[in-house]
C-alpha positions as CSV (number, residue, x, y, z in Angstrom):
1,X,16.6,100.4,61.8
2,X,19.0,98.3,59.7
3,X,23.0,98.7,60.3
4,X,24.5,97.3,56.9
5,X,27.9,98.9,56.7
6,X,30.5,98.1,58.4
7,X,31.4,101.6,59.8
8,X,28.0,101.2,61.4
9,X,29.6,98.9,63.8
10,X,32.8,100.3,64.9
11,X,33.9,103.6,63.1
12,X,37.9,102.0,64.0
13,X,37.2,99.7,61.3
14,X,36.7,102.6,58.5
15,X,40.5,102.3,58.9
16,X,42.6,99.3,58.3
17,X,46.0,100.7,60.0
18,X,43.7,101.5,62.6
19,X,42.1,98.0,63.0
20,X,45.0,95.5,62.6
21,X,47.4,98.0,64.7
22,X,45.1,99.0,67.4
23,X,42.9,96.8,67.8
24,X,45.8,93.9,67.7
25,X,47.7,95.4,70.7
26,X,44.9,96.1,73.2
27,X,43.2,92.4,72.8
28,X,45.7,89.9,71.2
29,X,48.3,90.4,74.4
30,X,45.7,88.6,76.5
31,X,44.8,85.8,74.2
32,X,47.9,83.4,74.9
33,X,46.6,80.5,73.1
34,X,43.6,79.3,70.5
35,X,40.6,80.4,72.0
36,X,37.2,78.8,70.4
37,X,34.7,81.1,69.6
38,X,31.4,80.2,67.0
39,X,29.3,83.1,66.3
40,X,25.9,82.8,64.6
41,X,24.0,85.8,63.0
42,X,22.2,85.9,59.6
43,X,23.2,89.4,59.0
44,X,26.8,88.3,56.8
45,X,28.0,92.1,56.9
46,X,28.2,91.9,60.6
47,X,29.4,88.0,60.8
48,X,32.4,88.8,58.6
49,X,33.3,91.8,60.4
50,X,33.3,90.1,63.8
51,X,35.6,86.9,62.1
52,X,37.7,89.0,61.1
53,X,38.2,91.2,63.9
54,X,38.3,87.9,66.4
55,X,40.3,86.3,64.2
56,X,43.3,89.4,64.2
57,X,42.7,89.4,67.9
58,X,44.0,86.0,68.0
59,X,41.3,84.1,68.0
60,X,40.1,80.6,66.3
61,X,36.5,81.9,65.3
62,X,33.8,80.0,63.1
63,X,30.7,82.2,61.5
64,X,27.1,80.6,60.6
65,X,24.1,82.2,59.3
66,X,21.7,79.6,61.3
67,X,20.5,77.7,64.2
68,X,20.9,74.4,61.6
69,X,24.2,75.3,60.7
70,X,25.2,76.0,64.8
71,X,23.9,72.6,65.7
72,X,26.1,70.7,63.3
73,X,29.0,73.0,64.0
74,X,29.1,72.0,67.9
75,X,28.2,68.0,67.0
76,X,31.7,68.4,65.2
77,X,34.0,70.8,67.1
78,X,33.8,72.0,70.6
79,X,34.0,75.8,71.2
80,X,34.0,77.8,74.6
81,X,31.5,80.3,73.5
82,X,28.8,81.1,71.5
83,X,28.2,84.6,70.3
84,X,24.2,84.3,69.4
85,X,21.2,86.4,67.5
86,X,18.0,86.5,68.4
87,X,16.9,87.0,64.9
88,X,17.6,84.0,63.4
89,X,15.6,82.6,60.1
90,X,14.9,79.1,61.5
91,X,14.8,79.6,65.0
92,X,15.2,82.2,68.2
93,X,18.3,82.9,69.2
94,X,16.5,82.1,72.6
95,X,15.9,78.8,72.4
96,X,19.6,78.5,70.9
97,X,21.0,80.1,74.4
98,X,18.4,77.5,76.4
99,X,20.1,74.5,74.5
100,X,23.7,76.0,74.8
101,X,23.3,76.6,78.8
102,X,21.4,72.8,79.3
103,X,23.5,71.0,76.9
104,X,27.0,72.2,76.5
105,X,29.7,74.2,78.5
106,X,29.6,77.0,76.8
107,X,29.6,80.5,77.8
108,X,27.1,82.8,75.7
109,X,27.2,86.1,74.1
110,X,23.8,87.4,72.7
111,X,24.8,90.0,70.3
112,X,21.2,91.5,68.9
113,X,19.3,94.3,67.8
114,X,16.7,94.2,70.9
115,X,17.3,97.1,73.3
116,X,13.7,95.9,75.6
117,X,14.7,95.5,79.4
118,X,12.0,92.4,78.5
119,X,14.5,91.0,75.9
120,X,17.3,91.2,77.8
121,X,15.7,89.7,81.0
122,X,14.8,86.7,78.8
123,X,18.1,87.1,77.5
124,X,20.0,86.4,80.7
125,X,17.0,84.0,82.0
126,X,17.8,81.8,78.7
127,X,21.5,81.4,79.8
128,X,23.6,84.8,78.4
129,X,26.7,85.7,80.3
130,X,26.7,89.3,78.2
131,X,23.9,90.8,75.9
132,X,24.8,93.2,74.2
133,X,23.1,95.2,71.7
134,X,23.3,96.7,68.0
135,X,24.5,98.7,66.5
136,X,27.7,97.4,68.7
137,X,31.7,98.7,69.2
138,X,34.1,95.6,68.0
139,X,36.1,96.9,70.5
140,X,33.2,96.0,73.4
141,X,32.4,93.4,72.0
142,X,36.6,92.2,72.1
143,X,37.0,93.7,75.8
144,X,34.3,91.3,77.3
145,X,35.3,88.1,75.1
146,X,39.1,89.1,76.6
147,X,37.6,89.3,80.0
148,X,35.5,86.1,80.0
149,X,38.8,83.9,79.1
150,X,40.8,85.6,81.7
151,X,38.2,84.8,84.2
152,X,38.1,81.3,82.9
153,X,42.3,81.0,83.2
154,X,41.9,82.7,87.0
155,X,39.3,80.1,88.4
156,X,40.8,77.2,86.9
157,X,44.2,77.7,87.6
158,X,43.5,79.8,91.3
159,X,40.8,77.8,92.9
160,X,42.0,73.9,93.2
161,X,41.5,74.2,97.0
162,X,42.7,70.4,97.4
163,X,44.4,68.4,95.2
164,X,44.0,64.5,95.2
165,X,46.5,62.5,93.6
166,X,44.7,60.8,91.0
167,X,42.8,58.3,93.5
168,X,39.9,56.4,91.8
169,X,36.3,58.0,92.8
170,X,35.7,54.5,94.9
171,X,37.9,55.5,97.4
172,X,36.5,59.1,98.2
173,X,34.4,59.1,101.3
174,X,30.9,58.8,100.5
175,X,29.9,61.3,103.3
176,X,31.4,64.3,100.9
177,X,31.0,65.8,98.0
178,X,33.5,65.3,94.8
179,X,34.4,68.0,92.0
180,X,36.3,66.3,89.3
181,X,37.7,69.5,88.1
182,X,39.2,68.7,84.6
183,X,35.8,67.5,83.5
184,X,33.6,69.5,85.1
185,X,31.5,67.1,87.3
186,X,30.2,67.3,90.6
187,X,29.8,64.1,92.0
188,X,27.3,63.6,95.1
189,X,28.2,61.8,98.5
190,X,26.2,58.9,96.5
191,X,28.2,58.9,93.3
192,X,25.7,60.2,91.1
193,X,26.9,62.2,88.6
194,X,26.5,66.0,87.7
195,X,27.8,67.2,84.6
196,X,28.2,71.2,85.8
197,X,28.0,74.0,82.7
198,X,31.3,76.8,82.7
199,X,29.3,79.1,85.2
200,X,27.6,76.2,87.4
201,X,31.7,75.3,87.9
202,X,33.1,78.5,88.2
203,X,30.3,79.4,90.7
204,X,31.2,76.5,92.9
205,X,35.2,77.0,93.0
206,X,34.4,80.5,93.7
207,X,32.5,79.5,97.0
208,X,35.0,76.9,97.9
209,X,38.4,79.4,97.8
210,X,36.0,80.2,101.2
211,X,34.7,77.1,102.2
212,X,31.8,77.3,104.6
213,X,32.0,81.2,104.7
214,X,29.7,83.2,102.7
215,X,30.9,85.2,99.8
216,X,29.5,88.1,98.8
217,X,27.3,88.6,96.0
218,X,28.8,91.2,94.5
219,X,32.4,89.6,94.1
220,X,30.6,86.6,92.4
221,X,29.0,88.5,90.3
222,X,32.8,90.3,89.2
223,X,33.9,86.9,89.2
224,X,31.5,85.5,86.9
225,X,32.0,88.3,84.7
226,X,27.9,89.4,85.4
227,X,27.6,92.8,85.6
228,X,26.8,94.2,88.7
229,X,23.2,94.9,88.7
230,X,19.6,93.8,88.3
231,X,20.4,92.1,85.1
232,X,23.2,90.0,86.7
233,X,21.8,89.4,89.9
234,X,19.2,87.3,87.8
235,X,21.4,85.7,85.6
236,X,23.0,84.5,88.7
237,X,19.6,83.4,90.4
238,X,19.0,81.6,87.5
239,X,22.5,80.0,87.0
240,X,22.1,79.1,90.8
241,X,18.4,77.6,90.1
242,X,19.3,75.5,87.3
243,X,22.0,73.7,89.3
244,X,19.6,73.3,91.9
245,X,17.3,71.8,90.2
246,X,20.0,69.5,89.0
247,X,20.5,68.2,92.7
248,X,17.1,68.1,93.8
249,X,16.7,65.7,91.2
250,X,18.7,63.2,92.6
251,X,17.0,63.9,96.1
252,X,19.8,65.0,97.7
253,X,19.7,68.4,99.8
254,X,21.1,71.9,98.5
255,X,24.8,71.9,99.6
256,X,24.8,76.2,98.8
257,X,22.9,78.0,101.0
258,X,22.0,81.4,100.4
259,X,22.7,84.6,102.7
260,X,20.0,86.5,101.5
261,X,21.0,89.7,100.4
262,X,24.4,89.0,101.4
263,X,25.8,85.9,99.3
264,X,26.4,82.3,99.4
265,X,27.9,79.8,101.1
266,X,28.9,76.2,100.2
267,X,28.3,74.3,103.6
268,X,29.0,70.8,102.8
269,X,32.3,68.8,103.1
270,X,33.7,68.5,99.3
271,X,36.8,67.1,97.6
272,X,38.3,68.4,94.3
273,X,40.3,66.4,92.4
């Protein structure tokens, strides 16, 4: 089935009053600066709706009808999350949310018209914080873009466990780990270099607020903004596989252990900066 009119997406937006008013008041109050949004989706009934609904709410959004277009948008500009198709015309939205989770820090929305449980598992498998699926509310859609920046604010501003006054790297002690938390690295007791993605970060400050004690699934899962079940327990497996394949290929040893079907733990000594 094909959704062309706009009503088709959110029946508030039949109304103007309703939309600027409304809409306005609940989201806009929690956006208290430019956020950096890029959506992609062929489809330029629904891009334009959601620009212009993002925009109102206070957000600094860029639309594009294609994976070509995406890729020169983020060479340019650098935007905190994607809101992705599947359906593209030049390539799957897929393969887009692979690129965005290796190769950038952004979080990812996929916003589509495929309801399988076998979509969606690739879906979250690919790198997606939220799928959601069409024909979609504005207002969801809103709630769970104002939710992931609010998480964002609360780790980065709530979880500097220790603070080092801008001391060079060199004089960290080798036998400990090093987040450099303005840039998103993870350096090892070697120095090697790990450039972490948003959720690879956010996972890691969320252990270390309980540093050597396990945390329970569950509240990382809330934390990250996964929602609770099956679907968000393996986009958190995943998340949690990538970045240890990312230390394994430096040959050093796992420094999160897991509690199995309990949480995780970060056991080693570590330094954030």
């Amino acid at each position: 089935m094909i959704y062309r009119r706009v009503e088709d997406y959110d029946p508030a937006l039949i109304d103007g009053n309703i939309f600027c008013n409304t809409m306005t008041q609940q989201l806009s109050s929690s956006v208290t600066s430019a956020k950096r949004i890029i959506i992609v989706e062929d489809d330029l009934q629904v891009r334009e709706t959601v620009v212009k609904f993002l925009t109102l709410a206070g957000y600094e959004i860029t639309g594009v009808g294609s994976a070509r277009e995406f890729y020169q948008k983020i060479s340019e500009s650098k935007y905190v999350l994607a809101i992705l198709d599947i359906g593209l015309p030049d390539q799957n939205g897929f393969v887009l949310a692979e690129y965005v989770r290796t190769n950038t820090d952004m979080w990812i929305i996929m916003l589509t018209g495929r309801p399988a449980l076998e979509d969606k598992l690739t879906g979250y498998n690919s790198g997606a914080d939220y799928y959601m699926v069409k024909p979609f509310s504005c207002r969801e859609l809103g709630a769970a873009i104002a939710n992931l920046f609010k998480r964002l604010e609360k780790i980065t501003t709530e979880t500097k466990v220790e603070l080092v006054a801008e001391a060079p790297v060199s004089e960290f002690a080798l036998s400990s780990w090093t987040i450099l938390s303005n840039e998103w690295v993870l350096l090892t007791p070697a120095g090697d270099t790990i450039k972490l993605t948003s959720k690879e970060f956010d996972f890691l400050m969320i252990l270390l607020q309980q540093h050597k004690t396990v945390v329970n699934r569950q509240e990382i899962l809330k934390a990250l903004a996964y929602c609770v079940d099956e679907f968000g327990n393996r986009a958190l497996e995943s998340m949690v596989y990538r970045l240890r394949s990312k230390i394994d290929a430096l040959h050093f040893d796992f420094p999160v252990k897991t509690s199995h079907g309990i949480g995780y733990c970060f056991v080693a000594d570590i330094t954030i900066v």
